[in-house]
TISE-972352 format. One line per 8 residues: their letters; for each residue y, x, z of C-alpha. Coordinates in Angstrom, 3 decimals, decimal comma. Example, Ala and Ser with C-alpha at 12.3 -4.5 7.8 and 13.67 -1.06 7.14 Angstrom:
TISE-972352
AS> -4,500/12,300/7,800; -1,060/13,670/7,140
***
This chain:
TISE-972352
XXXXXXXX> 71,987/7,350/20,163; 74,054/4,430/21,015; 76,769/4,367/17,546; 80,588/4,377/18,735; 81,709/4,493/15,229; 82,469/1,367/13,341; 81,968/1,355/9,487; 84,340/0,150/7,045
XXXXXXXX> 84,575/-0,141/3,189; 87,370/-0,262/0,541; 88,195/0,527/-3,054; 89,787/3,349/-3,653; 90,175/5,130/-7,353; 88,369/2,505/-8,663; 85,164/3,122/-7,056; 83,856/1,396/-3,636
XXXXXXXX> 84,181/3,741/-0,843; 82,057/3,442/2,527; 83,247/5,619/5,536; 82,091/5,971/9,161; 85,384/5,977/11,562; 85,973/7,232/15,606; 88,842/7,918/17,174; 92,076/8,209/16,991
XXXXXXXX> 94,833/10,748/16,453; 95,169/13,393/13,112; 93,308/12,177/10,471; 90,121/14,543/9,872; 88,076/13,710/7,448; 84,340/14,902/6,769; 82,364/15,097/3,117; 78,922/15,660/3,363
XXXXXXXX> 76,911/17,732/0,855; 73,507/17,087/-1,053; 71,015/15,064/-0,497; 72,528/13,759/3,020; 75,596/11,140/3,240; 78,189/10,896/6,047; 75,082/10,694/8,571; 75,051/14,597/7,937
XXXXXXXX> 78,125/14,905/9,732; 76,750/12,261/12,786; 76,628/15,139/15,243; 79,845/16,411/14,875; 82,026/12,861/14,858; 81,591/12,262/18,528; 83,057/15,335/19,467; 85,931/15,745/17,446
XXXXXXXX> 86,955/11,896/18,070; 86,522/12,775/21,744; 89,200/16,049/21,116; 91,530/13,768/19,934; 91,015/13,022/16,273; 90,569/10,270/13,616; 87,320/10,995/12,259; 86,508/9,602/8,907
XXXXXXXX> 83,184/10,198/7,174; 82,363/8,653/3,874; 79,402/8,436/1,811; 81,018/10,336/-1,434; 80,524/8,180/-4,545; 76,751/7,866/-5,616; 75,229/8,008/-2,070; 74,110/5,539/0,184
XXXXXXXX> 76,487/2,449/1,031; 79,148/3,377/-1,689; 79,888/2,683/-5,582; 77,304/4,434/-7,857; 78,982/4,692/-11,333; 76,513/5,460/-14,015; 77,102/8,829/-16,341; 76,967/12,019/-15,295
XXXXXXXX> 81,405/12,399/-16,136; 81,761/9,663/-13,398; 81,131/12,705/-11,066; 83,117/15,442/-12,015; 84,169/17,357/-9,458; 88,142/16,593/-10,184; 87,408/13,025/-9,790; 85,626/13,468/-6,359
XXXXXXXX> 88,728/15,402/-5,169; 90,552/12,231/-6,542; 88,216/9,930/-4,528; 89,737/11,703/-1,253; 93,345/11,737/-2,084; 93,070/8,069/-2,543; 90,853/7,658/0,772; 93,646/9,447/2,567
XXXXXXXX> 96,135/6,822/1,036; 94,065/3,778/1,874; 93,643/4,923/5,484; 97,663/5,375/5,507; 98,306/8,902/5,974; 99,626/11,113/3,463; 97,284/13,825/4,670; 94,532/15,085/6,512
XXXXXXXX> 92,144/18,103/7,858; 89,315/18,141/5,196; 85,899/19,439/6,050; 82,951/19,350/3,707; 79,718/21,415/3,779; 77,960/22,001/0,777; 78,526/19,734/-2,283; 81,353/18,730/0,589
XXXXXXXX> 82,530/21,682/0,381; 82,945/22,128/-3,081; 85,028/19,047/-3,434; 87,308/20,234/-0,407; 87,712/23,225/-2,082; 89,163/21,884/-4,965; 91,272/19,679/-2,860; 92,835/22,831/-1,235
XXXXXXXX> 93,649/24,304/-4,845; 94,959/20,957/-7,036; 95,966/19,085/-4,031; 97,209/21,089/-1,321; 99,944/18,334/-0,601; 97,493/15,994/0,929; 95,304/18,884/3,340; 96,507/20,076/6,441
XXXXXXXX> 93,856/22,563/7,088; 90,279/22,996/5,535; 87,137/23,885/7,154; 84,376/24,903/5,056; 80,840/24,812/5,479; 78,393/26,829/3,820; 79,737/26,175/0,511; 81,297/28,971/-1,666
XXXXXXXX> 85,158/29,168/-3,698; 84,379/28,308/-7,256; 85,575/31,702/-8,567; 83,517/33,718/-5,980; 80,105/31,856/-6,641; 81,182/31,994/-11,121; 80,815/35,695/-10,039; 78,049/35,739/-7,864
XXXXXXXX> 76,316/33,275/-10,537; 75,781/36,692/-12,683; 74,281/38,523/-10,582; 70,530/38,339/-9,762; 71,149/37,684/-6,156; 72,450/34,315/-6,862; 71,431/33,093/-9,513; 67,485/33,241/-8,440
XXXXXXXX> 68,962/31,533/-5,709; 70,341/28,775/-7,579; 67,305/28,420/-9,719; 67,110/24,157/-8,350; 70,724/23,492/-9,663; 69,732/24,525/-13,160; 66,407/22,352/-12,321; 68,595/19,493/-11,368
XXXXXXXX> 70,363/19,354/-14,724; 67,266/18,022/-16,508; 66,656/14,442/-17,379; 64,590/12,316/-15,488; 62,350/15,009/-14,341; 64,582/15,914/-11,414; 64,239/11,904/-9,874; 60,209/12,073/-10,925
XXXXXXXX> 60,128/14,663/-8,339; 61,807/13,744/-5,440; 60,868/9,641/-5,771; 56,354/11,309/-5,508; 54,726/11,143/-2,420; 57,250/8,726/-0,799; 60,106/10,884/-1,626; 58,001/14,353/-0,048
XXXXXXXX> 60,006/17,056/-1,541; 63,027/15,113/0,513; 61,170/15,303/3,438; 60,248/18,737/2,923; 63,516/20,319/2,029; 64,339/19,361/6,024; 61,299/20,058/7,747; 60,693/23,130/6,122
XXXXXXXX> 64,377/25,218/5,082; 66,523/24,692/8,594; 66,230/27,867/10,830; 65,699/25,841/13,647; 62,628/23,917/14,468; 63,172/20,395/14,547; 67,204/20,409/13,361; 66,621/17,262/11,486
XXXXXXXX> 64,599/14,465/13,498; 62,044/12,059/12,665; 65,023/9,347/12,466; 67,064/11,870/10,382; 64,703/12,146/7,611; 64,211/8,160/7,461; 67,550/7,679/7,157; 68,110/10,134/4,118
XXXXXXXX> 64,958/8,458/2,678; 66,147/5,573/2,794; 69,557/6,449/1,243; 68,552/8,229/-1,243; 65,860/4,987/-2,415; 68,778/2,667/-2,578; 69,090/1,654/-6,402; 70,980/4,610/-8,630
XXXXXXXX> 71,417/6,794/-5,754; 69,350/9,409/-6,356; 70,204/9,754/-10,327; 74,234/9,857/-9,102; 73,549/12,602/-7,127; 71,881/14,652/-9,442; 74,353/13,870/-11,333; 76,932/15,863/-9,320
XXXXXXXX> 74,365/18,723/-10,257; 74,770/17,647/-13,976; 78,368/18,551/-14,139; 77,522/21,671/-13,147; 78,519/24,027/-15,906; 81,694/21,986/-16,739; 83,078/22,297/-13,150; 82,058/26,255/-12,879
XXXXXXXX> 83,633/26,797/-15,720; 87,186/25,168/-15,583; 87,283/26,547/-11,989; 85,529/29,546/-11,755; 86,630/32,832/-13,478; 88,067/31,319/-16,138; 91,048/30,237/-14,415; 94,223/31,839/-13,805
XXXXXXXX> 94,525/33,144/-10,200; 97,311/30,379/-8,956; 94,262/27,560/-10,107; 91,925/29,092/-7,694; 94,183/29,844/-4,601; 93,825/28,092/-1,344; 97,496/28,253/0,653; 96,339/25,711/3,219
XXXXXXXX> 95,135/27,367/6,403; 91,324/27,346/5,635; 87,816/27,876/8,149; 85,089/29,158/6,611; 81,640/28,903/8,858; 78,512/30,128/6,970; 74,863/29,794/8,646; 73,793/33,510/7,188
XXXXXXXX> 69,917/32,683/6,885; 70,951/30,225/3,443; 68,245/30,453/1,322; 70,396/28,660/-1,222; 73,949/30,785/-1,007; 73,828/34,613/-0,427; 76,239/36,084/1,921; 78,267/37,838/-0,522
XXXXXXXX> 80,021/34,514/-1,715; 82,124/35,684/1,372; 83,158/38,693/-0,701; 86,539/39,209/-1,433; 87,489/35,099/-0,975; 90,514/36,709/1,026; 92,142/37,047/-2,579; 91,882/33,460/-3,409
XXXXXXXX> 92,136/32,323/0,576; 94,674/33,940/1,820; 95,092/32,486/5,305; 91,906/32,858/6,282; 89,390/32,755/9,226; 85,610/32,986/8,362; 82,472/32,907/11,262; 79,475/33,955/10,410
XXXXXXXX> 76,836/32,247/12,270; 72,933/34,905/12,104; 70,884/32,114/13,294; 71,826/29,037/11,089; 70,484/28,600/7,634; 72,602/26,406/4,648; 72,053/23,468/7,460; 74,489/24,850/9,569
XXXXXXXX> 75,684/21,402/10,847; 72,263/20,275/12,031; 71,307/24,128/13,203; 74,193/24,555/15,459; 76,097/21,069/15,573; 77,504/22,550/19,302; 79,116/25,613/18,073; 80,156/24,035/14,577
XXXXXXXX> 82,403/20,873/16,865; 83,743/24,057/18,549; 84,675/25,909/16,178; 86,373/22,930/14,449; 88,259/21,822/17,216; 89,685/24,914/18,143; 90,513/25,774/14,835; 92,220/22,107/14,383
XXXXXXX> 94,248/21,771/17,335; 95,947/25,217/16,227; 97,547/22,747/13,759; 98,955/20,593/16,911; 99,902/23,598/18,680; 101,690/25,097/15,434; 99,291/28,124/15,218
***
């Protein structure tokens, strides 16, 4: 795939920022989730640049090319929202369209609650509000689910795990948990070993795992109900075969979202992006330009 994006770098709230950039036109930019980097979002960039947008796609702080600050507080989730606001500045706009899938798309949410200023509209990606999934989290239907994220919280063991076998659990996690065959390529899978080898990457991304608790629990059900509502106009697409996410973390987010579209997609798993990267530009760029168009 010949690369039409250029790749940039720049310190923004005091951390070193890399970003993938195409196009030109409304700012849009894309967070990836775990264990990828912007290269997660690699199939959709072409497409929305090509529909008329600025597409901006960093590595979030930890992963690959940008800043890894050590300690686990370094990547709470209010600073990552912070990271963003700041990346918005530095590229000159005062906002954007934010779109993040998984870990992504817990950081976008947040965005859309504390800093609604700076989004024009969200898209999320299989990644659920904070006060659905502190419900969810009790019930047995979710938290089996989430059984790795508690995993992920332990010391050292986590990294011991992924770095055996030439990092095979890595490899596994995308041969083996897309629902279709061959979503992530040969060339795909190098490239996330490879970023997640690069010295301190892998412990800062379990680290986002390690704040865990702290994040849940400031903006889950704790929270009064203005903390936890979206206003921006918000997407929701959600692969239904997540192995990771049940699909009632769609329940009731109309309360907390409430200008909101969701599509549910039966044959995509939590790797929605990579399962259906067609229908996901599509659905993006329809729902994106109804900001142009005033819809």
């Amino acid at each position: 795939m010949a690369e039409e994006w250029t790749h940039h770098e720049g310190v923004v709230n005091d951390v070193r920022l890399h970003w993938a950039e195409q196009g030109a036109g409304p700012l849009v930019v894309l967070l990836h989730g775990f264990p990828e980097f912007w290269w997660g979002w690699h199939r959709q960039i072409p497409a929305l640049a090509a529909a008329g947008f600025r597409v901006v796609a960093p590595d979030m702080r930890g992963y690959n090319l940008s800043g890894k600050p050590k300690g686990a507080a370094s990547y709470r989730v209010s600073i990552l929202a912070q990271d963003v606001v700041s990346l918005v500045r530095h590229l000159g706009e005062t906002r954007a369209h934010v779109a993040g899938h998984d870990w992504g798309g817990v950081v976008a949410w947040r965005l859309g609650m504390a800093h609604p200023e700076v989004v024009d509209r969200l898209v999320i990606a299989n990644a659920p509000h904070p006060a659905v999934f502190s419900r969810e989290l009790k019930r047995p239907r979710q938290f089996l689910r989430s059984w790795y994220a508690m995993f992920f919280q332990l010391p050292l063991l986590p990294e011991a795990v992924f770095r055996a076998n030439g990092y095979a659990t890595l490899e596994r996690i995308f041969r083996k948990s897309p629902a279709r065959p061959g979503a992530f390529s040969d060339d795909d899978i190098r490239r996330y070993k490879e970023a997640m080898s690069r010295p301190g990457a892998l412990t800062a991304m379990l680290d986002y795992y390690r704040t865990f608790g702290r994040t849940l629990g400031r903006h889950g059900g704790s929270s009064g109900d203005a903390a936890r509502t979206v206003t921006r106009p918000t997407l929701v697409i959600w692969g239904e075969r997540d192995t990771a996410l049940n699909p009632h973390n769609l329940d009731g987010l109309e309360e907390y979202v409430p200008d909101l579209r969701i599509e549910r997609l039966p044959d995509a798993s939590h790797w929605v992006l990579a399962d259906e990267p067609e229908r996901v530009s599509e659905l993006m760029i329809g729902f994106l330009r109804g900001a142009a168009d005033g819809g």
